[in-house]
LUMSE-605783 format. One record per residue (C-alpha): x, y negated, z; residue number from 0. Coordinates in pm, whole numbers, plus 50000, padded with zeros to 5 digits. Layout:
REM residues N
+-------+-------+-------+-----+
:     x :     y :     z :   n :
+-------+-------+-------+-----+
:     X :     Y :     Z : NUM :
...
+-------+-------+-------+-----+
***
This chain:
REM residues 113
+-------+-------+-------+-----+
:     x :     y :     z :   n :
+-------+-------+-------+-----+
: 35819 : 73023 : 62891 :   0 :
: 36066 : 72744 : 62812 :   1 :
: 36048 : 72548 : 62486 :   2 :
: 36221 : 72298 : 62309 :   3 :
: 36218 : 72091 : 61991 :   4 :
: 36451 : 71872 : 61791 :   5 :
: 36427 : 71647 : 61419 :   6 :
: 36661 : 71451 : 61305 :   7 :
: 36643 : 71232 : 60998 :   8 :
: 36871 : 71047 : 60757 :   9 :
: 37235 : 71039 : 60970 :  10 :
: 37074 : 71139 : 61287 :  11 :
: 37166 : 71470 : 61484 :  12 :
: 36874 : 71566 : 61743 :  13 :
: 37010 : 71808 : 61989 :  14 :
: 36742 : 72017 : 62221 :  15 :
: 36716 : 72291 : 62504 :  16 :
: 36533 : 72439 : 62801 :  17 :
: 36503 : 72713 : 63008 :  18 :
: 36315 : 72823 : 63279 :  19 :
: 35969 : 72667 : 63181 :  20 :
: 36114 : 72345 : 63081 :  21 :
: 36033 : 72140 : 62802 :  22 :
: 36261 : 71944 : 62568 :  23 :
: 36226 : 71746 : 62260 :  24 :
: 36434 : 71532 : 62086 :  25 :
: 36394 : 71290 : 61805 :  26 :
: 36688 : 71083 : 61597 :  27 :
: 36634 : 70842 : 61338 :  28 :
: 36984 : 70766 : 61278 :  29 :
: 37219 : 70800 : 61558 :  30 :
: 37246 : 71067 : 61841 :  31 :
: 36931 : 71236 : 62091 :  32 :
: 37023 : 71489 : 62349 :  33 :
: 36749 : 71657 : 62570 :  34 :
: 36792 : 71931 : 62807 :  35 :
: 36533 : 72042 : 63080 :  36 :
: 36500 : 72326 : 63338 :  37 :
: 36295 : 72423 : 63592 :  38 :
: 35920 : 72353 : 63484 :  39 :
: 36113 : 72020 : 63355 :  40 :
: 36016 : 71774 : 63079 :  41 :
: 36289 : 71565 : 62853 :  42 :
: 36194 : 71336 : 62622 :  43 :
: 36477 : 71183 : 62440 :  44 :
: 36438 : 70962 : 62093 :  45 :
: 36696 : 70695 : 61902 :  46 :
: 36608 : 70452 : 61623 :  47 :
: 36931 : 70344 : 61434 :  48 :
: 37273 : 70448 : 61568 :  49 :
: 37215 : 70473 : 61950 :  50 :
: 37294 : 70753 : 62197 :  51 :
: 36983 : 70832 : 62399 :  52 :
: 37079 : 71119 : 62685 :  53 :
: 36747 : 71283 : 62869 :  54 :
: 36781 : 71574 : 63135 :  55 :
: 36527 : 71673 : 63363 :  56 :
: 36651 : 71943 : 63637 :  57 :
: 36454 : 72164 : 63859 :  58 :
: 36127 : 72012 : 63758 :  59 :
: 36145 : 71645 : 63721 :  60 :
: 36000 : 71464 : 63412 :  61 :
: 36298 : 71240 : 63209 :  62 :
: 36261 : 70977 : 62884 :  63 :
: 36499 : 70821 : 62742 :  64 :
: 36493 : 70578 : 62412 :  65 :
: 36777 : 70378 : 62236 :  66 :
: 36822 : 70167 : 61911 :  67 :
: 37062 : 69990 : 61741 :  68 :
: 37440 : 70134 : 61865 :  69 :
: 37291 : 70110 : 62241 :  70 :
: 37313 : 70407 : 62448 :  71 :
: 37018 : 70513 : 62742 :  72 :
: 37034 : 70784 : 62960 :  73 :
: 36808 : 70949 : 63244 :  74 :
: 36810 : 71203 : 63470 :  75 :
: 36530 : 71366 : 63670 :  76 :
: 36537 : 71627 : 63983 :  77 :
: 36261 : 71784 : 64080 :  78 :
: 36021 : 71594 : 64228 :  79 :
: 36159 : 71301 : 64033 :  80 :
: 36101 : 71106 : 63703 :  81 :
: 36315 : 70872 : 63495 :  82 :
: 36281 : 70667 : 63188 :  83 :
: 36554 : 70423 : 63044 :  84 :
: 36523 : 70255 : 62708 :  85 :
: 36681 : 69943 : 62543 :  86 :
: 36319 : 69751 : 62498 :  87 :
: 36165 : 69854 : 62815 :  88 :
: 36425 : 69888 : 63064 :  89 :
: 36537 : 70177 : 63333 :  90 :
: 36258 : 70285 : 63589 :  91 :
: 36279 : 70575 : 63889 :  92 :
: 36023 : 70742 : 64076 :  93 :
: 36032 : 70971 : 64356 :  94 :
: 36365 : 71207 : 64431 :  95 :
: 36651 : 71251 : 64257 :  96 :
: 36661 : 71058 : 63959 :  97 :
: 36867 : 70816 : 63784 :  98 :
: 36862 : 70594 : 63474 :  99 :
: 37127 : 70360 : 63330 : 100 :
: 37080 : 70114 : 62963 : 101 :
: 37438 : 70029 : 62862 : 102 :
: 37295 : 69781 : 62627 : 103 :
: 37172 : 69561 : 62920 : 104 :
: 37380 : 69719 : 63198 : 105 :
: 37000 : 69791 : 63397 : 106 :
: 37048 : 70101 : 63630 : 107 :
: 36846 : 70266 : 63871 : 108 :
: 36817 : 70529 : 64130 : 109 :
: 36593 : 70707 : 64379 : 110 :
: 36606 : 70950 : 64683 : 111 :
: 36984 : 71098 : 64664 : 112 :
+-------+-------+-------+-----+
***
C-alpha cells in the first residue's frame, strides 16, 4: 500500500505521490515541495520561505530534500540508494544510484551509476 502526504501553508504549494509501497510527504512553508516515491521508496521533501525543494526516491531508495530562502535542493534515490540535499546541511549519497545537488551552494553528489 503506497501513501503519501502534503501541507502547505501561507504561499506555499506542497505537492505529493507514491505508488507501489512508497512513501511521500511533503511540507511548504512558503515556496514550492515536490515528493514522489515508488517502489517500497521514501521522499521526504520540506521548504521554509520561497525555495524549491525536489525529493524522488525510485525503486526503493530513501530521498530528503530541504530548502529556504529562494534556494532550490533536490535528491534522488534508486533502490538500494539514499540521498539528502539541503541548504544548511549540505548534499550527502549513500550506496547506488543516487544523486543530490544544492543550487544555493552549487554542492553535488553522486553514487554507484
Amino acid at each position: 500500500t503506497a501513501s503519501c502526504g502534503a501541507k502547505a501553508t501561507g504561499a506555499g504549494v506542497a505537492t505529493s505521490s507514491a505508488s507501489e509501497s512508497g512513501t511521500a510527504v511533503s511540507v511548504a512553508d512558503g515556496g514550492r515541495a515536490t515528493s514522489n516515491a515508488t517502489g517500497f521508496g521514501t521522499a521526504l521533501s520540506a521548504v521554509l520561505g520561497a525555495g524549491t525543494s525536489y525529493s524522488y526516491s525510485l525503486g526503493g531508495g530513501i530521498s530528503q530534500s530541504f530548502a529556504t530562502n529562494g534556494a532550490t535542493s533536490v535528491a534522488i534515490a534508486g533502490y538500494g540508494g539514499g540521498a539528502t540535499a539541503g541548504t544548511g546541511t549540505g548534499v550527502n549519497c549513500a550506496g547506488l544510484n543516487s544523486f543530490a545537488l544544492d543550487l544555493s551552494t552549487g554542492r553535488s553528489c553522486i553514487a554507484g551509476l
